[in-house]
N, C-alpha and C positions, 0 to 999 in steps of 0.2 A: 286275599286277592282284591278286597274292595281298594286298595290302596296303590294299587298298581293304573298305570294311566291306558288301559286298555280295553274299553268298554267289551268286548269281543270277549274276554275271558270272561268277566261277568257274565256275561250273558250265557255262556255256555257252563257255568260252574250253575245257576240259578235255575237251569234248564234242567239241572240232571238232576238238583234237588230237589227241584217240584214235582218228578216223575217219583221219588225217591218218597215224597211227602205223599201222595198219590197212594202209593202201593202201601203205606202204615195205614193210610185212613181205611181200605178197602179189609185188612189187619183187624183196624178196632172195630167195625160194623160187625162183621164175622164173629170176634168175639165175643161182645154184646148180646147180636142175633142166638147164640150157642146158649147163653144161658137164660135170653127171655124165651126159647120155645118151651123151655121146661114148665115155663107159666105159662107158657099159650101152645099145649099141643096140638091145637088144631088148625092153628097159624103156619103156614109154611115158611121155608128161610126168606125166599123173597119177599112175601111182605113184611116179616116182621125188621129186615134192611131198609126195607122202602121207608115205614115210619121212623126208623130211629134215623134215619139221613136226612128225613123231613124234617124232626121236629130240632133236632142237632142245624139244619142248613139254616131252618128259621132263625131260630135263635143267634145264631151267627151274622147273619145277612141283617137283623134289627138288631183190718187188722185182728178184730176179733173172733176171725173164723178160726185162725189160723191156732188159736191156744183149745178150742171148743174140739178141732180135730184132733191135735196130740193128744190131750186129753182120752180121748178116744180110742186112740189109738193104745195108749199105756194101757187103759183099762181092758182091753184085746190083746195083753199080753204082753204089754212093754216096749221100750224098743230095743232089746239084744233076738226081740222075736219078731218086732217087725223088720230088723237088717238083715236075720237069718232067714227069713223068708223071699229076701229078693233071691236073684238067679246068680250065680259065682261072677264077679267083680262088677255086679249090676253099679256098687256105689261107690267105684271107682271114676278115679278122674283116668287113668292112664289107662284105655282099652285097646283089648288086641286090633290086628288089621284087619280083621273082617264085622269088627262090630260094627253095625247099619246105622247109629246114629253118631257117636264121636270116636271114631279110630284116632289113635296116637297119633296118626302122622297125620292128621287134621287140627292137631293141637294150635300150631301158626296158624290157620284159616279162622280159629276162632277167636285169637289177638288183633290179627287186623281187623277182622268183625267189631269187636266189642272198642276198639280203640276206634274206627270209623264213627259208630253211635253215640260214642259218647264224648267226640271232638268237633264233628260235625255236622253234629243232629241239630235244627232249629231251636227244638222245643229244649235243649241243655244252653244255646249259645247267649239265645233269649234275653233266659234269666241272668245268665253272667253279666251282661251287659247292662243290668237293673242295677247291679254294685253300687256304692256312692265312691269306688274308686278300685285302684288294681289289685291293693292289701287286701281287700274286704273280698273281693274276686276270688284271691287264692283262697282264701279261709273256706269259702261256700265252694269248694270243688272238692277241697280236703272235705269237707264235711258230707257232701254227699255221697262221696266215695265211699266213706263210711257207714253210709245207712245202706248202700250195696249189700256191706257184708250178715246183714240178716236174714239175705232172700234167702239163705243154705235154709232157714226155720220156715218160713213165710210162706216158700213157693216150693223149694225141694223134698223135704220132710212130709206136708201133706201130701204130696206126690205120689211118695213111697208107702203111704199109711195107706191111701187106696188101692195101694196093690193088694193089700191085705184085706180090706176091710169087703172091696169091689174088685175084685179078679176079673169079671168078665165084661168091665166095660168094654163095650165098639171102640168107642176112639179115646185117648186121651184127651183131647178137650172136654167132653163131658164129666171130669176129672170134679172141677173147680163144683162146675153147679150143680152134682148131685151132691158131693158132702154139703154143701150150704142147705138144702131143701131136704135133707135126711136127718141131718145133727142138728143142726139151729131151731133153735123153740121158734114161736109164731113171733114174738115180741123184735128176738134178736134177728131174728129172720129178714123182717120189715127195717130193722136200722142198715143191717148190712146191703142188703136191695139198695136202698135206698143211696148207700155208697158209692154202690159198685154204680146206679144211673148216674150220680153227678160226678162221679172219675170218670166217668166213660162220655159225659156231656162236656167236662173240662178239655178230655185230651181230642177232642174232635174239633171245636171250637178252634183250641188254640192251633191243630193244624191246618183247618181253613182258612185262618187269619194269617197263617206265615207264609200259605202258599200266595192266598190273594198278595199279599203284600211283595214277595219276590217278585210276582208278573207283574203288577201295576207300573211297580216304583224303578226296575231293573229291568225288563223291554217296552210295555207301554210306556210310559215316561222318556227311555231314551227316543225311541222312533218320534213321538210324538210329543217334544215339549214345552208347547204352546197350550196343551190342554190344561184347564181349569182343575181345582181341588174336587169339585163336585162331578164331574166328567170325570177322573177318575176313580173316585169312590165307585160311582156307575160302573164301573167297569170293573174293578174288584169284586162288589157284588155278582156280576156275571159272573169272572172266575168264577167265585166260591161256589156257585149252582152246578155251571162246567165241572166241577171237579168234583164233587158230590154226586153228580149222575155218574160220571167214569166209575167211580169208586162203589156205587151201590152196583152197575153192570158187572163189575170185576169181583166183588165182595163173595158169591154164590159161588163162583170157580175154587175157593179157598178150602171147599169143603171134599175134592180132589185131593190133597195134599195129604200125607198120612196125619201133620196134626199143625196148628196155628204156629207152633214153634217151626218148623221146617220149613213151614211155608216165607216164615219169615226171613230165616237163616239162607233158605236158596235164593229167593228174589235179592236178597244186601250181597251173597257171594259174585252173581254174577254183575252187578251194577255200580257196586260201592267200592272197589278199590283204584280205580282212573284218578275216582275224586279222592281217597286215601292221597295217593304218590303226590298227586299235584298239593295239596294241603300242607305235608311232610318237607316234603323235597323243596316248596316253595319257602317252607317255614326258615329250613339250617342251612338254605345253601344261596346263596346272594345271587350265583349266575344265572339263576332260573329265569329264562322270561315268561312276559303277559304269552305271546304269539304261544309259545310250545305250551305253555299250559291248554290253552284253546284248544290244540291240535290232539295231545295228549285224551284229554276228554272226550275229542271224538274216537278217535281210533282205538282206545280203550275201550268205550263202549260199544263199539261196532263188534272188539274181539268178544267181547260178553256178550253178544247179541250172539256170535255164531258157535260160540261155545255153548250156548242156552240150547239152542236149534239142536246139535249136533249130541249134545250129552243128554238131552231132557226130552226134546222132543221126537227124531229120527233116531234115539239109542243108537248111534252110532260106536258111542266109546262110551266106557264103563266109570265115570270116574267119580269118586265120591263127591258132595258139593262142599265141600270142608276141605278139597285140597284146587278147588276150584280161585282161591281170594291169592293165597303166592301167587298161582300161575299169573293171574290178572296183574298183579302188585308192581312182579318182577317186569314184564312186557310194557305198561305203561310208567315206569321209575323210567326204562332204556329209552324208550320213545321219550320223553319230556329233558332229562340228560343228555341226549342225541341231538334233536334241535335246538336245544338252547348252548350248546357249544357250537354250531356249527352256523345256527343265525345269527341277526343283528342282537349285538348284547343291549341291554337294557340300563342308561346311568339313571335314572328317575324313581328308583326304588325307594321306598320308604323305610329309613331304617330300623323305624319303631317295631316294627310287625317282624323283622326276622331276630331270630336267637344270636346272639353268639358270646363268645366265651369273656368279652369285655364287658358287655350288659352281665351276665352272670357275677363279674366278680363287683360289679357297683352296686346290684342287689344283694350283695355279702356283705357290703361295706353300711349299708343304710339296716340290713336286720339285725347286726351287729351293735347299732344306738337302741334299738327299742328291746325291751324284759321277753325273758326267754318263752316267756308265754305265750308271745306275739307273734313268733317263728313259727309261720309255716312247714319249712324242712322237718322240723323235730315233731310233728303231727304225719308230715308223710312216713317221717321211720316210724312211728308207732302203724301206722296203717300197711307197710311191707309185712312189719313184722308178726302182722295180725293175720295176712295173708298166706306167709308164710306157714304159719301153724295150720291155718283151714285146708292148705295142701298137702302138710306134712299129713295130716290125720286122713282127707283121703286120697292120700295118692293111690 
């Protein structure tokens, strides 16, 4: 969209990220919070939010659990007795209609989810754009795609081994920071601590730097662009406090939610598909205009706004928040298809930024000179096909 001559969709694509960026930070506080009270029981959530968004805002404004648990777990009886112990198709992908966390026919709400995050998440687009060019782009997408597939061991696995090991946890979140303070000696205890504060100091950082940097450079800058480098900075800096308050106020609300993951998965259902359509549909389809995408965005999020009200907070209607992202998908694709066929078409488009089936066959023509090595494509079939098996095994 940056390439489109329409400041107006900018700004309203920029708007809905920053609210988008907003609601992760409030995410990682909560997280954080969850496993420093276990070191400070007599710290309550708010404060212990208050400082970590303090010394996170300052600073901004100026693995090995995971084998120590299986471990653990083998030694408790294996795993053909930690899977036998879950509940009948607990470690299934494909669940009946009425299971409370991924029903089958939420399956699509959880594609557009995960294609939303990891197409137009800041903290993914970022780094791409760090590349020293397109080739080296595609390689680091292939590649992280690829460290995806170990989270089955990393994050799912000790999951299920505290079902076993801690049956009567309260909530799932509490999941993570008691096996680390129950299993980890003192030694490793302190290196993983230690981890989990500077990934949890990284990924806060870098989301108040991408927010400040959306508003500065994408509405302060348009409104006003006579302002100095220094005058803006100032004013980024504000952001960044502005959204760090928001985010420490909202942070406490999350502990409402049955667990961190849901809470995340409801707030991106109702929000994150307006900006899906228009992303998509702007990317393979040339007649899209700047105007309907603008429009699109609002009226999408308006219908998320009153599907939020109506499903979540007035329980008016029943509906899963997993078949909540179609509904959104399909309503804002019509509305953005809708006006851009029936308004002023758009000749100023930038051809670099959309797909089409000529660009495709001149990147066949130029992978075709360089050793098979260098292909892309031939890393992506090994990554379906790697896929493929992790679904076969548990569908």
């Amino acid at each position: 969209m940056d390439s489109r001559p329409d400041p107006g969709s900018d700004s309203a694509y920029d708007g809905t990220r920053s609210r988008e960026v907003t609601v992760e930070t409030a995410g990682t506080l909560y997280a954080g919070a969850v496993l420093l009270r276990v070191l400070l029981p007599g710290w309550s959530l708010w404060h212990v939010i208050a400082v970590l968004a303090g010394v996170a805002g300052l600073y901004t404004v100026t693995g090995g659990l995971a084998a120590v648990i299986i471990t653990d777990a083998v030694q408790a009886g294996g795993w053909k007795a930690m899977i036998s112990s879950q509940p009948s198709g607990y470690v299934s992908l494909i669940r009946p209609l009425d299971d409370p966390s991924v029903p089958w026919l939420g399956l699509p709400g959880v594609v557009l989810l995960s294609v939303f995050y990891f197409t137009t998440n800041q903290f993914m687009t970022q780094r791409l754009l760090s590349a020293k060019n397109a080739q080296e782009g595609q390689k680091g997408l292939v590649l992280a795609a690829f460290l995806k597939l170990p989270v089955l061991i990393t994050m799912v696995i000790p999951g299920l081994a505290a079902r076993v090991i801690y049956p009567d946890l309260p909530r799932p979140d509490l999941v993570y920071p008691t096996l680390m303070f129950d299993l980890l000696p003192p030694g490793m205890l302190g290196i993983v601590l230690a981890g989990f504060i500077a990934a949890l100091m990284s990924q806060l950082d870098s989301t108040l730097n991408a927010v400040s940097t959306l508003i500065t450079m994408d509405f302060v800058r348009m409104v006003c662009p006579l302002l100095s480098t220094s005058k803006l900075r100032l004013i980024g800096q504000g952001v960044t406090v502005l959204v760090m308050v928001v985010a420490v106020a909202w942070a406490p609300q999350i502990q409402h939610f049955p667990s961190l993951f849901q809470y995340l998965q409801r707030i991106m259902s109702y929000t994150s598909p307006p900006i899906l359509a228009v992303y998509l549909i702007g990317f393979f389809w040339s007649s899209a205009t700047p105007f309907a995408a603008s429009l699109t965005l609002l009226f999408g999020t308006l219908f998320g706004i009153t599907l939020f009200l109506v499903n979540e907070i007035f329980h008016l209607t029943h509906l899963h928040f997993l078949y909540i992202p179609p509904i959104l998908f399909i309503f804002s694709s019509v509305v953005l298809i809708s006006l851009s066929i029936i308004g002023k078409k758009d000749t100023q488009r930038d051809r670099i930024t959309l797909w089409s089936l000529e660009s495709c066959k001149e990147e066949t023509l130029l992978l075709r000179q360089a050793p098979i090595w260098q292909n892309y494509r031939l890393y992506c079939c090994f990554l379906v096909l790697a896929i493929a098996v992790i679904v076969g095994v548990f569908w």
